[in-house]
N, C-alpha and C positions, 0 to 999 in steps of 0.2 A: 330629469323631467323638464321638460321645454311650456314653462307655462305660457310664454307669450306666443308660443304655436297651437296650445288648446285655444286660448281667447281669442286667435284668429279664426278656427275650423267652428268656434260658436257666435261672430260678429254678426250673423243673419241665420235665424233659424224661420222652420217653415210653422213651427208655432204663432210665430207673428209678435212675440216679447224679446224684447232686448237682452241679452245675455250678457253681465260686465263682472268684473271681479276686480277689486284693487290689488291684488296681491302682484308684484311686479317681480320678485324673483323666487323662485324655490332650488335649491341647493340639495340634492341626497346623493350620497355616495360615501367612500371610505377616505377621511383626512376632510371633510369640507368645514369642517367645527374654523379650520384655520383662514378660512375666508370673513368669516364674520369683520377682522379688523375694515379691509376692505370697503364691506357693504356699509358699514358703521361712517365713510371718509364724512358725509357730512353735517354729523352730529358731534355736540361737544358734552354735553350734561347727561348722562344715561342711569337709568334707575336697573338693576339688573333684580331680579326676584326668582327667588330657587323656592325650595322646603330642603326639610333635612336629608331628604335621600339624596335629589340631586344638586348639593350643593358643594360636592365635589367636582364635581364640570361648571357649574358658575364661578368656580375660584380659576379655572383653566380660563373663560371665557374674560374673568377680569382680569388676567395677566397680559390678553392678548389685547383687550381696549386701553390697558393704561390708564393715564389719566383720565382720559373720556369717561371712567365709572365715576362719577356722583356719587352711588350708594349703590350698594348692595344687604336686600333685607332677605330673611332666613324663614319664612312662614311655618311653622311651628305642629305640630300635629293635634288632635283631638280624637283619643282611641283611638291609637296607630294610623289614622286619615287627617289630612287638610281636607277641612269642611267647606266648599264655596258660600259663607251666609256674610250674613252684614259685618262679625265682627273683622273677617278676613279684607274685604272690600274697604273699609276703614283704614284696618295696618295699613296697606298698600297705598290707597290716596293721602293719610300722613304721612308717608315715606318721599311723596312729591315735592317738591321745592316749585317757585315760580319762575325757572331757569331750566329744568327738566324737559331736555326733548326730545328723547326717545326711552319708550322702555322695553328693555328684554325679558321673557321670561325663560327660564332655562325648569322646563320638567315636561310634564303630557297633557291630560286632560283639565286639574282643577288648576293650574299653574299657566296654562293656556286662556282658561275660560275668566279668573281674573285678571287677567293682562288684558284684556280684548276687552271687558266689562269698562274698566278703568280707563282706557287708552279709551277707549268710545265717548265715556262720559265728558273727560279732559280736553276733548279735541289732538289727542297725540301720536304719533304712529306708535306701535310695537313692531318688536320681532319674537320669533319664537325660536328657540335652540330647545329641539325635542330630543326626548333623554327615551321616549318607547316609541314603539308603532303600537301604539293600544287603542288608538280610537279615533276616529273620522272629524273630529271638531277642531284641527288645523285651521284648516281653511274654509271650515266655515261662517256667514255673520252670525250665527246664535252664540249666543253666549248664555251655560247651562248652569244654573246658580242654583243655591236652598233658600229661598227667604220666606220669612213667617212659617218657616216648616215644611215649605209644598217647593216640588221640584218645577221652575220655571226657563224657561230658553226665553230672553231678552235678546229684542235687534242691536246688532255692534256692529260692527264692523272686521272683516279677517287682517291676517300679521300684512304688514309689509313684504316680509322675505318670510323663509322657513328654509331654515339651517338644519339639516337630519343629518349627523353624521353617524353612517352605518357601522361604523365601528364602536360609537358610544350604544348605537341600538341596540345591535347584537347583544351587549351585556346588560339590558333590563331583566328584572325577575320573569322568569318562564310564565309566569302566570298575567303579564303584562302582555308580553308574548301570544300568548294564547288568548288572550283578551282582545287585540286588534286582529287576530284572525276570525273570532269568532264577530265581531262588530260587520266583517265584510262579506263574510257567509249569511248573515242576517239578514244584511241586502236580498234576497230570493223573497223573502217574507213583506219586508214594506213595501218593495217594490210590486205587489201582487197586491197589497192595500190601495196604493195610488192609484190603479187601473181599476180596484171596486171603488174609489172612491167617485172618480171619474164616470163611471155608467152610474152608481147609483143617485149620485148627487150632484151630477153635473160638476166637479170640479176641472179646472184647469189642469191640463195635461200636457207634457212636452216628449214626444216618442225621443228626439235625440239625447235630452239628458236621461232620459227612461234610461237606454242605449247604451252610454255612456258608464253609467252605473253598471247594467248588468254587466258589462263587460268584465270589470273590475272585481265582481264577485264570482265569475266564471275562470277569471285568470286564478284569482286568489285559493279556490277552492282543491286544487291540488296540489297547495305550497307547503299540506301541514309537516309534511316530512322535515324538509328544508328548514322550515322555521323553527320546529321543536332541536332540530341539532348547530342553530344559531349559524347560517350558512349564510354567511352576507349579500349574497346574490337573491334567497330569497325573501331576507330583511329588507333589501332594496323595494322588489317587486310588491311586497305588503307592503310600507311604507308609500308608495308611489301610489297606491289603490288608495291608500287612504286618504290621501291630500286630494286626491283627482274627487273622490264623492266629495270631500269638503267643498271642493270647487263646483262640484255640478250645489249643492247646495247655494253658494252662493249665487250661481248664474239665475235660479229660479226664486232667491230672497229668499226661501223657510227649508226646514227642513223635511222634506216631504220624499224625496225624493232618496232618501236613507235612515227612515225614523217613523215605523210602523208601529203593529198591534206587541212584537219581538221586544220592543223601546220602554213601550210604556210598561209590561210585565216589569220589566229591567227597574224599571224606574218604581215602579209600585213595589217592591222586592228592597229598595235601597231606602224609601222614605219611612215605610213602614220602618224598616231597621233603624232606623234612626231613631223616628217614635216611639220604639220601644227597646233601646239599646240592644237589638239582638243583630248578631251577626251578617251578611248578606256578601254576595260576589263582586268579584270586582268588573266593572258596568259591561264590558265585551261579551267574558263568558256568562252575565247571566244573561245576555242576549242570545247568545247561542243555543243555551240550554231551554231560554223563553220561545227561537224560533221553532224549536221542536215540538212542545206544549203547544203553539199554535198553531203548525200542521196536523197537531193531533184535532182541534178544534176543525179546521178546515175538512179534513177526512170524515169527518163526523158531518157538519152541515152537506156536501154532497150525498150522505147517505138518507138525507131528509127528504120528507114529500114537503112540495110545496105547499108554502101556509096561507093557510084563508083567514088569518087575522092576529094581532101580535095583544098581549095581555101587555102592561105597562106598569110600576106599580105608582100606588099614589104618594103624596110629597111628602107625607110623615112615614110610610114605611121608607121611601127612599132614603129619606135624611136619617132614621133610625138604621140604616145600615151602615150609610157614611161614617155617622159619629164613631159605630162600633169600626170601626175600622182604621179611620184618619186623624179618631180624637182631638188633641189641639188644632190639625190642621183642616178640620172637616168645616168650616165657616168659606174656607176658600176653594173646597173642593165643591160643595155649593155653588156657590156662586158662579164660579164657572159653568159649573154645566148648567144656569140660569140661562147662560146667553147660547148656549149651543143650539139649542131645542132639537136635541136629538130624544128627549123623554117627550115627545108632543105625540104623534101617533106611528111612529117608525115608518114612513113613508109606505106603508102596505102596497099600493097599487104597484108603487115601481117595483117592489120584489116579484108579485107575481106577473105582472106584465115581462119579467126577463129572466125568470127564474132557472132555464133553464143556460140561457149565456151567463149568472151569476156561477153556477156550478162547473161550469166549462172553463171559466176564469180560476177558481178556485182550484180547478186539477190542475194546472200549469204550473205550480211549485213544487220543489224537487221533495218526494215523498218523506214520510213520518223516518222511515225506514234510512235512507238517501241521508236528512238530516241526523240520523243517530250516528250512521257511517260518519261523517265527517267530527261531529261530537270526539267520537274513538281514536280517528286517526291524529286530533290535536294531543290525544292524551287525557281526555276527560271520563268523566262516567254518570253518565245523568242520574244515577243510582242519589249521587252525593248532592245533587240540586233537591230529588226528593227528601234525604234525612235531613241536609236543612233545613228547609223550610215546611216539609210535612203537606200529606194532602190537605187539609182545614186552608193553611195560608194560602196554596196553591189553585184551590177553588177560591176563593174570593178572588185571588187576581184575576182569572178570566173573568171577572164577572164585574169587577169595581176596577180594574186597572185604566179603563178607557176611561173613567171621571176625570183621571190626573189631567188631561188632556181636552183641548177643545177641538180634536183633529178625528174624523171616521173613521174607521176599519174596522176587520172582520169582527175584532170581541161586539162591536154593536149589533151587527147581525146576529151572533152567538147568542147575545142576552137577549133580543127578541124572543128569539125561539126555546130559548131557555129560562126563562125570567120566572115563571113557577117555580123553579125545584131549587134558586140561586139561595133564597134564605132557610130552605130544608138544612137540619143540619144533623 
């Protein structure tokens, strides 16, 4: 992947916003793990950070720095997961010395998203030596934490380099696997929020990183063959989609441009489980399975007559559903959506004023049907998204998953027009 050839083809865009990214080298292919000595020539003090799974290639990567390792620390699990919250964040900034100048994390998403946290706070660069292609927050500046219970994306800053060597990828668990394909098929979904967010709310819109994206979930969408029989060629090609939407994320600063209504189900699905120590997917495939439940939404609103007025509910039924749902973390799930004022009067005019270009927009994503196919061909069965979680869980998400968030899409429209029947139970 040639990044310093995207960050030319995005140096002047017709949006009229600057597009940069710090990220100066990206490395994917088979054998590149052995360049890291290399990229590493002008550091001397390096903090290297694994978990237990991959801390067998942090012990390859500190053979190869040598002395240059400082320390190497082992982040620990909590019920089979490294949990991104404060106590994780802690380890890691005591693991710093005042001599530490760069840090590597060697794993994928929460091994990524602390390094990037910490290295942001510190003033440090990192790097990242990624052990899957399971999910798109390489390259981008959020950085996706638990604190006080509520799932938050914090601005940071992305790695310096990212070192993918396709032969350590190739060998993550299938289900990791199938987790970054499912994260880049999701793409059809957010990216079809951004353009209703855009008409309904005026937001800022960039047709090239639009573009850009889609591309990447267009390539990526006939790899699942390839990917489920571990074919390095098409570990490459995922992999390479995944850093590239990291990157269109950073060019536009937030994540908007790969982190829809698909995101936050994902994400409402993983806190909840937390909250209540019940099980939940790992964050790709429940995007997957999430984009499909919200095609299903979307086929549903197109089937709607347009509304002549949106019922809303008031602050003690709304906070009485929060609590029943977010418990310890329902004070900040509040609060948030204080500043959103998306519960003000749901913008009525602009619905019906475009009611019919809202619906026009909404058929342009690949159908209920289209998304089940791809479901199958990774190897999944959406069967097993319903017996976990159960219709009861699965209706509150459409309906309360948009709280976690201070970002538009379709579930807000959904609960307009739905918002009577949301606390039927």
């Amino acid at each position: 992947m040639d990044i310093k050839e995207l960050h030319k083809r995005f140096a002047s865009c017709p949006c009229g916003r600057e597009h940069n990214c710090d990220i100066a080298e990206v490395k994917i292919g088979h054998g590149v793990i052995n360049e890291i000595g290399e990229l590493c020539a002008e550091y001397e003090k390096i903090l290297l950070v694994s978990d237990e799974n991959t801390y067998k290639y942090a012990k390859g990567v500190e053979s190869i720095l040598s002395e240059k390792t400082e320390k190497s620390i082992v982040l620990k699990a909590q019920k089979d997961v490294v949990i991104p919250n404060e106590e994780k964040i802690a380890e890691l900034e005591n693991a710093l010395s005042s001599e530490t100048d760069l840090i590597i994390g060697v794993g994928s998403g929460v091994i990524n998203d602390l390094c990037k946290h910490v290295s942001f706070k510190r003033g440090l660069p990192y790097y990242i030596a990624a052990t899957a292609p399971s999910m798109d927050g390489y390259a981008s500046v959020g950085a996706a934490l638990i604190l006080g219970g509520m799932k938050v994306t914090l601005n940071a800053r992305p790695p310096k380099a990212i070192i993918a060597d396709t032969e350590i990828l190739k060998c993550a668990p299938i289900d990791m696997l199938r987790a970054g394909y499912g994260d880049i098929v999701g793409k059809f979904s957010c990216l079809n929020d951004w353009r209703l967010g855009a008409l309904v709310n005026g937001e800022y819109f960039c047709q090239r990183v639009y573009d850009l994206t889609f591309e990447c979930a267009e390539r990526v969408k006939d790899l699942a063959e390839g990917i489920q029989n571990r074919d390095e060629k098409s570990i490459e090609l995922l992999t390479e989609a995944l850093i590239t939407v990291g990157v269109a994320m950073s060019y536009v600063k937030n994540s908007r441009p790969a982190s829809g209504s698909e995101h936050h189900l994902s994400h409402f699905f993983e806190i909840t489980g937390i909250l209540d120590g019940k099980p939940y997917f790992a964050h790709g495939i429940d995007v997957l399975f999430s984009a499909v439940c919200v095609q299903r939404l979307r086929e549903e609103i197109i089937k709607a007559e347009k509304p002549k007025s949106f019922k809303l509910p008031d602050n003690a039924e709304y906070e009485r559903a929060i609590k029943r749902i977010y418990k310890s973390a329902s004070d900040g799930v509040i609060e948030l959506q204080k500043k959103t004022g998306f519960y003000t009067d749901g913008n009525i005019g602009t619905y019906t004023d475009n009611w019919d270009r809202i619906k026009a927009l909404l058929n342009e994503t690949p159908s209920c049907s289209e998304m089940l196919g791809y479901v199958r061909k990774i190897g999944l069965d959406i069967n097993d998204f319903e017996a976990l979680y159960g219709k009861e869980k699965i209706r509150d998400a459409t309906f309360f998953a948009k709280d976690l968030k201070d970002r538009y899409t379709v579930l807000w429209l959904y609960f307009y027009l739905n918002y009577n029947s949301s606390e039927e139970k």
